[in-house]
N, C-alpha and C positions, 0 to 999 in steps of 0.2 A: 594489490591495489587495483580498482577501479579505473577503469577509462568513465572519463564523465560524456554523456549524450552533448551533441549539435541540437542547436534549437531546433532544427528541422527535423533530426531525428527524433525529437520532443514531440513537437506536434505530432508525425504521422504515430507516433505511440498511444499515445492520447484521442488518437482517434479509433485506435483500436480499446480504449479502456474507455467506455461506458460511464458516465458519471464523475469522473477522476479530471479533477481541475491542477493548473499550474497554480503554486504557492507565489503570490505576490512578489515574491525575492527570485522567482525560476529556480529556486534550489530544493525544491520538493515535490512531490505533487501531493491531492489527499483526495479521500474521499468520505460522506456519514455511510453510518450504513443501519437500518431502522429492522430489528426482529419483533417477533408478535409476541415474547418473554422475556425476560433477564435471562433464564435458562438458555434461551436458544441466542441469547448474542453472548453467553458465557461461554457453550459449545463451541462458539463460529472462532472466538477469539483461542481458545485450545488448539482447534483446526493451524489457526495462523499461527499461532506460538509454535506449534511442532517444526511445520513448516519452516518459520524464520530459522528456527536453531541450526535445521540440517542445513542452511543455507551461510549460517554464521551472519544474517543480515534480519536485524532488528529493525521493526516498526516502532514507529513514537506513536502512541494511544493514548484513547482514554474512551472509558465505560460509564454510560447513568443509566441503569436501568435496562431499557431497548435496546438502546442507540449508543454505536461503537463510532467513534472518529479515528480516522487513521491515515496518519503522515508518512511519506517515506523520503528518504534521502540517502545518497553514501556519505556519510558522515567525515570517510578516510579520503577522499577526496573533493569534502566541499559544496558538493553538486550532485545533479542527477545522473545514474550509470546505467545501465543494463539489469543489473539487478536487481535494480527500483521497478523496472519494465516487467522482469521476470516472477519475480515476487508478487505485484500487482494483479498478475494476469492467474497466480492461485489464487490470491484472496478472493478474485471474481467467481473463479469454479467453487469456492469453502461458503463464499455465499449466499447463489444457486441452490448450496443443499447438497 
């Protein structure tokens, strides 16, 4: 199980993640994320599928077209943990390119 983050520890995360807002409830953060094809937000989303698994920490999504939404939470504890942070901070390099 998860250790869930201090708000403070929240914030200064969050200032390191680019884009990526607290979820109205502070139990998640998310962020869109806009490709120039279906193709290439179908790839990005693989990238993070592989990712999450070895991680055993799944993202909550959703795909239309371009534009991927993506929520994260620890689910096993409620709240946001370190792994929200970690995971976060691949998605950001998977979608760089």
């Amino acid at each position: 199980m998860a250790d869930t983050l201090s708000r403070e520890a929240i914030e200064e995360a969050l200032k390191e993640l680019e884009g990526w807002e607290l979820a109205g409830d502070g139990k998640a953060i998310r962020k869109s994320f806009k490709f120039k094809t279906f193709n290439a937000a179908w790839g990005f989303m693989n990238r993070v599928a592989l990712a999450a698994e070895k991680m055993d920490h799944h993202p909550e999504w959703s795909n239309v077209y371009n534009r991927v939404e993506i929520a994260l939470t620890s689910h096993d504890v409620g709240a946001l943990s370190e792994r929200d942070v970690k995971l976060a901070k691949k998605i950001e390099v998977f979608a760089r390119g």
